[in-house]
C-alpha positions as CSV (number, residue, x, y, z in Angstrom):
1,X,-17.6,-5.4,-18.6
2,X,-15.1,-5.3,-15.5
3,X,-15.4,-1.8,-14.6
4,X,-19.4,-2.0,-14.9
5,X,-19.5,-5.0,-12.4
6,X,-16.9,-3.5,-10.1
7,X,-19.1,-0.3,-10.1
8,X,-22.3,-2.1,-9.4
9,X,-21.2,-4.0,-6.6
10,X,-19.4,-1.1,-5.2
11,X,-15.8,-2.8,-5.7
12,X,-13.0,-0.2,-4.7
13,X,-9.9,-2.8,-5.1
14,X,-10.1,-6.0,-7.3
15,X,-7.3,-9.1,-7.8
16,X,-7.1,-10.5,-11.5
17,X,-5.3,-13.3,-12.5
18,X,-5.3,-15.2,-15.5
19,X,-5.4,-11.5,-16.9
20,X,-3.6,-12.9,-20.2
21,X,-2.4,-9.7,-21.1
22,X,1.6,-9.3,-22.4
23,X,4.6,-7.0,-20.6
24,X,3.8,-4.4,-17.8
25,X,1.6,-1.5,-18.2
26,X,-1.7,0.0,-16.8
27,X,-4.5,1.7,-18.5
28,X,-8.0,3.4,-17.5
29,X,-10.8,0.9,-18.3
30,X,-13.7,3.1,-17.8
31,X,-16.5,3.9,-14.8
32,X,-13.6,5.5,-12.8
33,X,-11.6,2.8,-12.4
34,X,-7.5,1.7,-13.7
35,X,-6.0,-1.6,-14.2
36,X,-2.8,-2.5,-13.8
37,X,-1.2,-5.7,-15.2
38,X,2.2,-7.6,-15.1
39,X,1.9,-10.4,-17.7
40,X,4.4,-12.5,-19.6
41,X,6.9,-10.3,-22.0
42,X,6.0,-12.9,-25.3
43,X,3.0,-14.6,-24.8
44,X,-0.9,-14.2,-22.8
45,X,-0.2,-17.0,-20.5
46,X,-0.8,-16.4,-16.7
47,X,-0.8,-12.5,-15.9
48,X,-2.0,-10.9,-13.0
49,X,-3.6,-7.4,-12.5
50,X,-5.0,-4.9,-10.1
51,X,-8.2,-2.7,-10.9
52,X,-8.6,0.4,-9.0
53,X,-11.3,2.9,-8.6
54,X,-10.6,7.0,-8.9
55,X,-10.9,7.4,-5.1
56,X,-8.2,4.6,-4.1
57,X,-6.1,5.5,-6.8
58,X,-5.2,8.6,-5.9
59,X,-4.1,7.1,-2.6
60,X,-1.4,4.9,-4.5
61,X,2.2,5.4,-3.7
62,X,3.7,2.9,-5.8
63,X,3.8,-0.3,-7.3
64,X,5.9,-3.1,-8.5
65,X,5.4,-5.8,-11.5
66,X,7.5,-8.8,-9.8
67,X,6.4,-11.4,-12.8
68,X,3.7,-12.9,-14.5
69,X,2.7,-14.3,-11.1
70,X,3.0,-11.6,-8.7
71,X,2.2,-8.0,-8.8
72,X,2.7,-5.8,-5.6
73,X,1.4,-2.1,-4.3
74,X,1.2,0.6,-1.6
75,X,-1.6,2.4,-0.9
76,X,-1.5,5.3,1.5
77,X,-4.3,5.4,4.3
78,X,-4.8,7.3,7.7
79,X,-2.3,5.8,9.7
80,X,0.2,4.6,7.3
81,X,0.5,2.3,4.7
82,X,-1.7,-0.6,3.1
83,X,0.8,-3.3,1.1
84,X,-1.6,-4.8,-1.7
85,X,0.0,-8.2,-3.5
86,X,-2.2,-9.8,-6.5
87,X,-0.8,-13.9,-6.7
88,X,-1.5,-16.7,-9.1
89,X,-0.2,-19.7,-7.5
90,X,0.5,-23.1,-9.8
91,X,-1.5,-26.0,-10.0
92,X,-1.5,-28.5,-7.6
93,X,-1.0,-30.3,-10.9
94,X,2.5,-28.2,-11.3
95,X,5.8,-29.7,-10.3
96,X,7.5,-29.3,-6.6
97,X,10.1,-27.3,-8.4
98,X,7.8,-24.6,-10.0
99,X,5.8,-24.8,-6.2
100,X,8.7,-24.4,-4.8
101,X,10.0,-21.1,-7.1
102,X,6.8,-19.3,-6.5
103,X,6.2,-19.5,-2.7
104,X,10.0,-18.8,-2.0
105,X,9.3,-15.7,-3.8
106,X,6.5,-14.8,-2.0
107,X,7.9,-15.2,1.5
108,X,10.6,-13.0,0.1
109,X,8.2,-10.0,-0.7
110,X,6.2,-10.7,2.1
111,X,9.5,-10.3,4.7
112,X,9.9,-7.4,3.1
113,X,6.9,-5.8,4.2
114,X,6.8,-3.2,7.3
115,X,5.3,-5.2,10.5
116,X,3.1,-1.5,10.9
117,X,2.0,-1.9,7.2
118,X,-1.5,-3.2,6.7
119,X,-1.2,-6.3,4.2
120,X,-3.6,-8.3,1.9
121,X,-3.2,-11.3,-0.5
122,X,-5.6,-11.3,-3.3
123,X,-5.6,-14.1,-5.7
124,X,-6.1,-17.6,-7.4
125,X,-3.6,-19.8,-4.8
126,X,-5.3,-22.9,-6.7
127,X,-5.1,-24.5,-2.9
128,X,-7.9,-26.1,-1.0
129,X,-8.2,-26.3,2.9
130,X,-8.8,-28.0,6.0
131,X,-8.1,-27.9,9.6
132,X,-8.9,-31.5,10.5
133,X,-6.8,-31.5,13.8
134,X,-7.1,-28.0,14.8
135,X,-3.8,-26.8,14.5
136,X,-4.2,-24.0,11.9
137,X,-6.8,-22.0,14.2
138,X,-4.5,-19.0,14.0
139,X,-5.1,-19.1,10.1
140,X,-8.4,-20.5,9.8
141,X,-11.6,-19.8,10.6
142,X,-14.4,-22.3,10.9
143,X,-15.6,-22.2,7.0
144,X,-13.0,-25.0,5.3
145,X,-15.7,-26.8,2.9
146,X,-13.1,-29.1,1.3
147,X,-10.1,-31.6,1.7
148,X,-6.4,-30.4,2.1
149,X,-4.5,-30.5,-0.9
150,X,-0.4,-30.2,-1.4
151,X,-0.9,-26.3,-2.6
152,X,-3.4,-25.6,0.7
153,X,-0.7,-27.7,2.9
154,X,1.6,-24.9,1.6
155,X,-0.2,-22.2,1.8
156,X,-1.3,-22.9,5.5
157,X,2.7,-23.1,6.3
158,X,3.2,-19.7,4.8
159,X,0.6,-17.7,6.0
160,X,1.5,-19.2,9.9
161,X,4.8,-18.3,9.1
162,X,3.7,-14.3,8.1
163,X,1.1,-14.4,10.5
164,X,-1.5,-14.3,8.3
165,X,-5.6,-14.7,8.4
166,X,-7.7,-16.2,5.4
167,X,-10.8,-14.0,5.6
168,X,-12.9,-16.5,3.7
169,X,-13.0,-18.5,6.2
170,X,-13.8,-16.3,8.9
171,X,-17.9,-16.1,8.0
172,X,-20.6,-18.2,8.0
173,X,-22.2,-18.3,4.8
174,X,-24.1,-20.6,2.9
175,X,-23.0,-23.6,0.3
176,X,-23.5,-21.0,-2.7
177,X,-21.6,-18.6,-1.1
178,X,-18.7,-20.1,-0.3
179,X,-17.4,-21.8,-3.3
180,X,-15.0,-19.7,-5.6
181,X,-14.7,-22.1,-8.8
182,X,-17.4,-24.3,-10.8
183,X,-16.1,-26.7,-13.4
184,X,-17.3,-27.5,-16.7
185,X,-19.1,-30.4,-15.2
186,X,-21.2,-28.2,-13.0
187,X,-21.1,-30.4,-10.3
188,X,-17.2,-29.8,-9.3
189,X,-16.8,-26.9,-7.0
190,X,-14.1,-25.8,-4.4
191,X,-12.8,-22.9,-3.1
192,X,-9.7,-21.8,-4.4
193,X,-9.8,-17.7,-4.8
194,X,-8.7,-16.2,-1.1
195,X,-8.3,-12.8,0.5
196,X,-6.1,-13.1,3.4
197,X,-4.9,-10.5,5.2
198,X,-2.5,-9.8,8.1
199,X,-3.6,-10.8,11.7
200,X,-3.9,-7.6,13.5
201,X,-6.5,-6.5,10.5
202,X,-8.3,-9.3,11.3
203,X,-10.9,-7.0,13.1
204,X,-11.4,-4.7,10.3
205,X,-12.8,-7.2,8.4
206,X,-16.3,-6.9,8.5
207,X,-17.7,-9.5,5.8
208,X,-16.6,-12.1,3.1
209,X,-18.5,-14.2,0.7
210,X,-18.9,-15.3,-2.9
211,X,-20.7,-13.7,-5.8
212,X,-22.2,-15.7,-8.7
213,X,-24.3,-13.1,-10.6
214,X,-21.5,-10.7,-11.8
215,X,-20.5,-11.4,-15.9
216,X,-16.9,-11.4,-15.7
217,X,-16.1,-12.6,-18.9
218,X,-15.1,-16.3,-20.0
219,X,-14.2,-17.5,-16.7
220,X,-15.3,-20.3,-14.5
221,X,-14.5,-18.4,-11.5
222,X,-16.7,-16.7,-8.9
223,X,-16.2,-12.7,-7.3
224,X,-15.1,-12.8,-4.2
225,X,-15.4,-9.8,-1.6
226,X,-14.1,-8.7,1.4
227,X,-15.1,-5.5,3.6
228,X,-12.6,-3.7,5.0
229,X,-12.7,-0.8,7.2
230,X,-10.1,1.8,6.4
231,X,-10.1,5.1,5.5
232,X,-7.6,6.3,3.2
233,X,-5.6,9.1,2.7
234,X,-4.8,11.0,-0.7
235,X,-1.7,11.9,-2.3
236,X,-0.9,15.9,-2.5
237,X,-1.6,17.4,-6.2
238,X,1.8,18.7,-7.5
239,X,-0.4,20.5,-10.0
240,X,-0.3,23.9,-8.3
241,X,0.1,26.6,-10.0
242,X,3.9,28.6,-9.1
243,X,3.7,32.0,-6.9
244,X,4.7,35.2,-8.3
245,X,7.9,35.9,-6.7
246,X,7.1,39.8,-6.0
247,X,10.2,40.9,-4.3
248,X,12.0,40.3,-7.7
249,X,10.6,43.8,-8.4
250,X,13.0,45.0,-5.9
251,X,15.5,44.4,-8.0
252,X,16.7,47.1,-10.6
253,X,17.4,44.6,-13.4
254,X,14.1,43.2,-12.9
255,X,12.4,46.6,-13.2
256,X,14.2,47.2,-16.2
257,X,13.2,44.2,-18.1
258,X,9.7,44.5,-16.4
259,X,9.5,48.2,-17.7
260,X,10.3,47.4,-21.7
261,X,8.3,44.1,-21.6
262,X,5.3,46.4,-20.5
263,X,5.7,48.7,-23.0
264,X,6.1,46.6,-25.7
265,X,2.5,44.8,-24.5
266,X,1.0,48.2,-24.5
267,X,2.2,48.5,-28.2
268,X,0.6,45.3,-29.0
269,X,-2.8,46.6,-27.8
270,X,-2.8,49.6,-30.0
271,X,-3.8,47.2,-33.0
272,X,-6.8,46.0,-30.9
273,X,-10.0,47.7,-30.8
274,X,-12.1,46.3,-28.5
275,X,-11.0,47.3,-25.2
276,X,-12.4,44.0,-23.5
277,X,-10.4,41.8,-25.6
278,X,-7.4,44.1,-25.1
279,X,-7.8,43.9,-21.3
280,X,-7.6,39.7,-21.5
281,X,-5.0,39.5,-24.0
282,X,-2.8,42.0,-21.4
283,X,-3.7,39.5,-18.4
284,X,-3.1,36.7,-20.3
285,X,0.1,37.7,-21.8
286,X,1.6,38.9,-18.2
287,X,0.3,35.5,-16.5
288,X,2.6,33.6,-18.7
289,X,5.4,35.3,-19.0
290,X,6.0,36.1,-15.3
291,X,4.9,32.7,-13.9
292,X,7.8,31.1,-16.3
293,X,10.6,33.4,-14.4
């Protein structure tokens, strides 16, 4: 169900969390596109995850499964590399001690990430914003539908601190379009799901809003997506096939052994009648032996 919404809306990179799914591992999910997940070791509580399409996956260097909470990876493009990091932030609900665990961890990973690298968040920071006094203009853009919470508070100091932009923000949309989560209720609604990316990005970003039609399973969540210009660049197939080293020929050894095994594959033939079928046996049996020397 995933991979057919991903595909319809034309989603090249997607952010899961609350993926529920046990230990580290990553599997194709159909329609050209592979998920990987980083999930509790026992039990299907939290997880994130990161879906990619064919194309961007073969542009993936690496990544890393940090915890249940945080999943991280590089993705090569034209001029260098694009640092991808899937979150699921507490509650505001959670204690300061668990708050204070997670977003130390990500400032960690997020030092750690090359100034020259292109960077974007991609999660459920379960944080709501506003800019009552204008002093997060360097984060925020004008779109900040609700209050300021203790999670957006901290969020707001940590992606100041990284120098980080909340693209959501950035556009002008309408009510519908805005809002990332609906309760039960149907009347609740805030915006809690962000794509933030690093400030000198800022003018690659090209659109952001919220999508309510996709089926996304049982969730009370809404897609959110972000277009970014970048063109990427794939890795180099290792899948070539080896060069017959001629010059071994030279050699009088290698004549030697290259003289008897021809013979012997000439006295193999003899119990073939079709010549066709003796012709392609011959290639066949001298492509595989002398492409294993």
């Amino acid at each position: 169900m995933l991979a057919l919404e991903l595909k319809h809306f034309g989603v090249a990179v997607k952010g899961v969390t609350e993926a529920r799914l046990i230990g580290n591992d990553s599997e194709d999910i159909g329609e050209g596109y592979h998920l990987i997940w980083s999930g509790d070791q026992r039990t299907k509580t939290n997880g994130v995850a990161l879906v990619l399409d064919s194309r961007t996956r073969r542009c993936l260097l690496s990544y890393e499964q940090i915890s249940d909470r945080i999943l991280t990876a590089q993705i090569q493009h034209k001029h260098g590399k694009w640092t991808i990091i899937v979150c699921y932030a507490p509650t505001n609900q959670a204690s300061d001690e668990v708050k204070d665990r997670f977003y130390a961890q990500l400032s960690s990973i997020l030092a750690k990430v090359s100034p020259y690298d292109g960077l974007t968040l991609l999660g459920d920071f379960n944080g709501t914003l506003r800019d009552t006094d204008g002093i997060w203009n360097s984060v925020l853009g004008p779109v900040t539908p609700d209050c300021l919470n203790d999670n957006g508070l901290r969020l707001l100091q940590l992606y100041n601190m990284h120098d980080l932009v909340i693209t959501n923000s950035l556009f002008q949309r309408k009510e519908v379009h805005k809002y990332t989560w609906y309760s039960n209720d149907g009347g609740t609604r805030k915006m809690l799901d962000y794509i933030i990316v690093s400030r000198h990005w800022r003018s690659s970003i090209t659109n952001c809003r919220t999508y309510r039609s996709p089926e996304l399973g049982n969730t009370d969540h809404r897609l959110v997506v972000s277009n970014l210009r970048l063109r990427l660049k794939a890795q180099k197939s290792d899948h070539r096939p080896p060069k017959l080293d001629l010059n071994n020929l030279t050699k009088s050894n290698t004549c030697q052994v290259y003289g008897v095994s021809i013979s012997n594959r000439f006295d193999c033939l003899g119990q073939i009648s079709e010549s066709v079928e003796a012709w392609q046996l011959f290639k066949d049996l001298q492509t595989s032996k002398w492409r294993t020397k």
